[in-house]
N, C-alpha and C positions, 0 to 999 in steps of 0.2 A: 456689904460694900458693893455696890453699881461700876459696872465697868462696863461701858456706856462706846462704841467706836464713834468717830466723828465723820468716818468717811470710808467709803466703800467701793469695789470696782468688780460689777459682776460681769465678767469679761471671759466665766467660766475658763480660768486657768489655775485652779485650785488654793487661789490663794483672795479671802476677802471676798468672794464672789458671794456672801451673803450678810445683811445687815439685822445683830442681833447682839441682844446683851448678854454678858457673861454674868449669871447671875443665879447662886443655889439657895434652896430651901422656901420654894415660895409656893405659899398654898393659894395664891389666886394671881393671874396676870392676865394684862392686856396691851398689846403693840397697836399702835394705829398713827401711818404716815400718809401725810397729808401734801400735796405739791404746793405751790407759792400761791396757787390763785384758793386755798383751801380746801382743794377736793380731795376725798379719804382716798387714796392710791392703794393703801396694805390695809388687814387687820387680821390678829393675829389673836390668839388665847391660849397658846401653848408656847412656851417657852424656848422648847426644841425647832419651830418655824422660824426661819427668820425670812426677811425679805429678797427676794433677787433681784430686784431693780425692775419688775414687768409688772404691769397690770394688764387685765386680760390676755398674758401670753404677749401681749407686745414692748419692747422694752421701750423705758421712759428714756427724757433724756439727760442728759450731764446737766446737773446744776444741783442746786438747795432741797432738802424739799425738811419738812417738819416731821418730830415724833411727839408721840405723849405715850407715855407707857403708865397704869396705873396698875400696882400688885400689892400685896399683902404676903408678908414675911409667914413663915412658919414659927410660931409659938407668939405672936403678935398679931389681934386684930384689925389693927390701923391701918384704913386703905392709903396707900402713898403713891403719888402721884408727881412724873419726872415730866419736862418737855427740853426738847432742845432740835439743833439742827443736827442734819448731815449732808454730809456731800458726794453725791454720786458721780463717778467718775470711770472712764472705760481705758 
């Protein structure tokens, strides 16, 4: 079961300040978000990283930007593959 946030505010006040799924037992994953005009912003292979809202150390700005996360479950080889948005907000 994917528990997927929809929105996030890295505003480093301990709360939300990183974008990532709550999600156990998976023998292969990959994060990858993208801002509106398509450019890969994050990418990620470990589950434990999630996003701060920066690329290169600079933070982006408030609005939309894209995920596609593709992983594979533990005790199942089916690669699955999610997109959706989220909203970055400070």
């Amino acid at each position: 079961n994917n528990k997927i946030p929809t929105a996030f505010s890295p505003n480093n006040d301990g709360v939300n300040d990183f974008f990532k799924p709550k999600q156990d037992n998976l023998t292969e994953y990959n994060l990858e978000i993208y801002d509106r005009w398509g450019n890969m912003v994050f990418k990620s292979n470990q589950i434990s990283v999630g996003w701060d809202g920066k690329m290169n150390d600079i933070s982006l700005e408030i609005g939309v930007y894209i995920y596609q996360i593709k992983y594979t479950e533990f005790g199942n080889d089916i690669l699955k593959q999610i997109q959706g948005t989220l909203t970055l907000v400070r």
